[in-house]
C-alpha positions as CSV (number, residue, x, y, z in Angstrom):
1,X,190.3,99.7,82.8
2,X,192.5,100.1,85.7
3,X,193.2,96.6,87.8
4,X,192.4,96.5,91.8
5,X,196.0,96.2,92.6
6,X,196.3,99.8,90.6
7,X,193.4,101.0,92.4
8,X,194.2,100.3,95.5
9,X,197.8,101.6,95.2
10,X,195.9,104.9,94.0
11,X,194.1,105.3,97.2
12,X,196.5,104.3,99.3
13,X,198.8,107.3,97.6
14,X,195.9,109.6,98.4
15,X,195.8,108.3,102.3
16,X,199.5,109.0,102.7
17,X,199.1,112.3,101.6
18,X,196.1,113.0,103.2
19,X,198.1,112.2,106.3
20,X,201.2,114.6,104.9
21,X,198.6,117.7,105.0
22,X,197.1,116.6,107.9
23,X,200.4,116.7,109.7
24,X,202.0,120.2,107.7
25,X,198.2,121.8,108.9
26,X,199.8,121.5,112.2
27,X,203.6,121.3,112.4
28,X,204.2,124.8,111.6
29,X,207.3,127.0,112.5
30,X,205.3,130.5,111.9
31,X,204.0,132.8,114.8
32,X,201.0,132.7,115.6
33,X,200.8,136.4,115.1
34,X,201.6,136.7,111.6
35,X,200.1,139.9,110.3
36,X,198.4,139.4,106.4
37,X,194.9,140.5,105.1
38,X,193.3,138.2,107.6
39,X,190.7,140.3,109.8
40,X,190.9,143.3,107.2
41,X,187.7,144.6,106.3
42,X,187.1,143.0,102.8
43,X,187.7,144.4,99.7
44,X,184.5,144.9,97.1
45,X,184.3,141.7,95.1
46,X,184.7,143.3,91.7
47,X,187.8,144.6,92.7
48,X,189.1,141.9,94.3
49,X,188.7,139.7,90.9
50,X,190.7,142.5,89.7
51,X,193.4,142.4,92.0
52,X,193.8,138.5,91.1
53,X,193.5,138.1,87.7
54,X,196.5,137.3,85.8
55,X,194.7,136.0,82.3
56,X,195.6,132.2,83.1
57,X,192.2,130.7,82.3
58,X,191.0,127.6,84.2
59,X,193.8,128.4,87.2
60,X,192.3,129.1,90.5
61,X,193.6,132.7,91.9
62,X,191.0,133.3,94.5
63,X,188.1,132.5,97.0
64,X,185.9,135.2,98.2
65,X,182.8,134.5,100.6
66,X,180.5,137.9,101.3
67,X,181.0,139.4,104.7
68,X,183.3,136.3,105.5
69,X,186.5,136.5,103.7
70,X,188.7,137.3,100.3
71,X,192.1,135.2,99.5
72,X,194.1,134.4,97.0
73,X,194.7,130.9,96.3
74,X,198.0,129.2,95.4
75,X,198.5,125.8,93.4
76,X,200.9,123.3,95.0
77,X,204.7,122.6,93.5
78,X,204.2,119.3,91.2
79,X,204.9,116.3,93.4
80,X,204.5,117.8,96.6
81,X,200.7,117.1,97.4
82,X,201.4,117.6,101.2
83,X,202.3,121.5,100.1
84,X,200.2,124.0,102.7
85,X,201.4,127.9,102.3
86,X,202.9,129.4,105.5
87,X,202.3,132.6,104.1
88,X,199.0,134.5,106.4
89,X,196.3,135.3,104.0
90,X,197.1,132.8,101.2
91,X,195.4,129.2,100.8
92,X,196.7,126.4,99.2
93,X,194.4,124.4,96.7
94,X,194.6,120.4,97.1
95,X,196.1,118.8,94.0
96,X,194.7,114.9,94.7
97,X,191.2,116.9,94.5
98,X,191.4,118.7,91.5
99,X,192.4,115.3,90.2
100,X,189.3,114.3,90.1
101,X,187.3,117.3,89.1
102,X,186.9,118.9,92.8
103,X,188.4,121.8,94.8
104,X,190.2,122.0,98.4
105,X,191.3,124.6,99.6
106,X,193.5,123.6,102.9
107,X,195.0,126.4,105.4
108,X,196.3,126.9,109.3
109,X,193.8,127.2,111.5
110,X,196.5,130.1,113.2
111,X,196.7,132.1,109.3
112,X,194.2,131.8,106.4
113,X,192.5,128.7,108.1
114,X,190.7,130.7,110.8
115,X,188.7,132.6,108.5
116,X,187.4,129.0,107.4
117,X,185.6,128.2,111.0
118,X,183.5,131.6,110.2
119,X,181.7,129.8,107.6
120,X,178.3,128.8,107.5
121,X,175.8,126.9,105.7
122,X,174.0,128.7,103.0
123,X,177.0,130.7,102.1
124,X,178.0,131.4,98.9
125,X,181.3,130.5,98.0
126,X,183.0,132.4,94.8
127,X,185.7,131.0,93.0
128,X,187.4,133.1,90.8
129,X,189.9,132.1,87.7
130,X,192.6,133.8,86.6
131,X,190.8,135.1,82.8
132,X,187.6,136.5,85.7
133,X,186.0,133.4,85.1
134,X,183.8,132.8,88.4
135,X,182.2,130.0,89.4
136,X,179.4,129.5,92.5
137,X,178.6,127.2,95.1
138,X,176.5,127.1,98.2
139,X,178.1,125.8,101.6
140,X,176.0,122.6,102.5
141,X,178.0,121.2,105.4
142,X,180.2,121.6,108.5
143,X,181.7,118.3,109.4
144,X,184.0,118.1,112.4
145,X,185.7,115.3,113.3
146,X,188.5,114.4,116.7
147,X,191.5,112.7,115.5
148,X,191.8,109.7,118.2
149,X,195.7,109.8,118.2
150,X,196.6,113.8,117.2
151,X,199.5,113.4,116.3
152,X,199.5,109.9,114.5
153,X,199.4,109.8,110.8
154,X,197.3,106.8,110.9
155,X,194.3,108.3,113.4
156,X,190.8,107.6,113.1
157,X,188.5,110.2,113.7
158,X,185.2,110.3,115.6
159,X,182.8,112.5,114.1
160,X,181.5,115.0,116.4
161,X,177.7,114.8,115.5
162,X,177.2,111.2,115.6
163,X,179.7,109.5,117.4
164,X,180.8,107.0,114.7
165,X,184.4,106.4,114.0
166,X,185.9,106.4,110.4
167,X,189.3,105.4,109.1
168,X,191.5,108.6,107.4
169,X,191.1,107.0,104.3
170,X,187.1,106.3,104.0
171,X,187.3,110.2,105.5
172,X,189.7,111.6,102.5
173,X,186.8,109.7,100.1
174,X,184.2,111.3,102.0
175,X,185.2,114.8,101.4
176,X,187.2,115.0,98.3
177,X,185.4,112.5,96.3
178,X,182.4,112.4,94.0
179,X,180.1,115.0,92.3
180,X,182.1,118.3,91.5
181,X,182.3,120.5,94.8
182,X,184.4,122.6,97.0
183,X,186.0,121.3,101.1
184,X,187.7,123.7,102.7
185,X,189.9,122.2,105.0
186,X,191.7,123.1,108.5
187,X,192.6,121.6,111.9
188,X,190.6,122.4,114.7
189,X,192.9,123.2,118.2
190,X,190.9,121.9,121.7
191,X,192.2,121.7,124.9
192,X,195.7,122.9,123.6
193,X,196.3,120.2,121.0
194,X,197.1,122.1,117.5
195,X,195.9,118.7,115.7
196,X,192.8,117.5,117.9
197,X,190.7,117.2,115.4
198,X,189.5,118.8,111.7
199,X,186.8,120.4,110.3
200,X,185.9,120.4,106.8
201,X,183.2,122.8,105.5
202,X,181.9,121.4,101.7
203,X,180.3,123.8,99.4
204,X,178.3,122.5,96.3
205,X,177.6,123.8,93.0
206,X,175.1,126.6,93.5
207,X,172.9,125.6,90.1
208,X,172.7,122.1,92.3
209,X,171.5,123.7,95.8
210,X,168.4,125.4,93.9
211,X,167.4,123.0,91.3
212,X,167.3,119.8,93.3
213,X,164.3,120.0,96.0
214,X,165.9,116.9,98.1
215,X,169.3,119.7,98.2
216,X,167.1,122.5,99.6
217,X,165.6,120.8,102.3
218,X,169.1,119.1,103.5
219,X,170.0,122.5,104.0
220,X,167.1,123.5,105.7
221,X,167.2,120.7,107.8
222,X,170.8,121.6,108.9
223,X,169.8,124.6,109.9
224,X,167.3,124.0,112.0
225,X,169.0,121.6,114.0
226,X,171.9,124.1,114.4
């Protein structure tokens, strides 16, 4: 079993890179205008799992949502956990969260990333493997949250729906912890500040959303209020 002090160094790893991609999401040298399959009309999904499978089983190659977007997904260099692709149309998936059993998927809000702040809940969210393994989930939540100091690797953010404040690292438990499920992850621009705040949009298992009555009406409830 591992000790507190181990624990705690665990998590404080986790913050500091939490901060690292909160940072790279934002301090970015590419144009704004960087041409990539972004705004395309999307591909069929059959033949997008096609185009992406390479026979690796269990790697991620790709994300596809129905009338919202189709992109690849890339792993992160080993020991580089703050790694977010520059490259328009490509997302990067989060190593700290597949860790433990979940996905992110982090991208620019100005390339991949935009595509993110089309999502809604009750979407389906596909991910598909490299053998054409595919695996569904159902998006659940939109949290948004302002980052207090923008440009401060130790901000708290104020989520926009209630008000409260939380520390970056009770946030990076909130959305890449627990049960298996999927954040998508980008930084929201506002009043001309690239890092004002972030949104993440979490997507759970689909078998989960339509199994567990207190899941449904969550959803429901969410929707209604929105």
């Amino acid at each position: 079993m591992a000790s507190k002090k181990q624990n705690t160094s665990k998590y404080f790893l986790h913050t500091i890179s939490f901060f690292v991609i909160a940072l790279s999401l934002f301090f970015n040298p590419m144009s704004a205008h960087a041409e990539g399959p972004v705004g395309l009309p999307l591909p069929d999904f059959s033949s997008f799992v096609e185009n992406i499978k390479n026979g690796n089983t269990d790697v991620l190659k790709g994300v596809y949502v129905p009338d919202v977007l189709s992109l690849p997904v890339i792993q992160q260099p080993v020991g580089n956990p703050g790694y977010v692709s520059q490259h328009p149309g490509v997302v990067t998936q989060f190593s700290m969260a597949a860790e433990v059993g979940n996905v992110g998927l982090l991208a620019h809000n100005h390339l991949a990333g935009k595509t993110f702040m089309d999502l809604s809940v009750g979407d389906e969210v596909r991910l598909v493997y490299g053998d054409g393994g595919i695996e569904y989930f159902i998006v659940t939540e939109l949290l948004e949250y302002q980052a207090l100091q923008p440009y401060s690797p130790y901000s708290e953010f104020r989520d926009l729906k209630t008000s409260q404040t939380i520390t970056a690292t009770d946030l990076f438990r909130k959305v890449y912890r627990g049960d298996r499920h999927v954040t998508f992850q980008v930084c929201i621009e506002e009043n001309g500040i690239d890092a004002w705040g972030r949104l993440f949009v979490i997507a759970q298992p689909k078998s989960d959303i339509y199994t567990e009555p207190q899941g449904l009406l969550q959803k429901l409830a969410f929707q209604i209020n929105h």
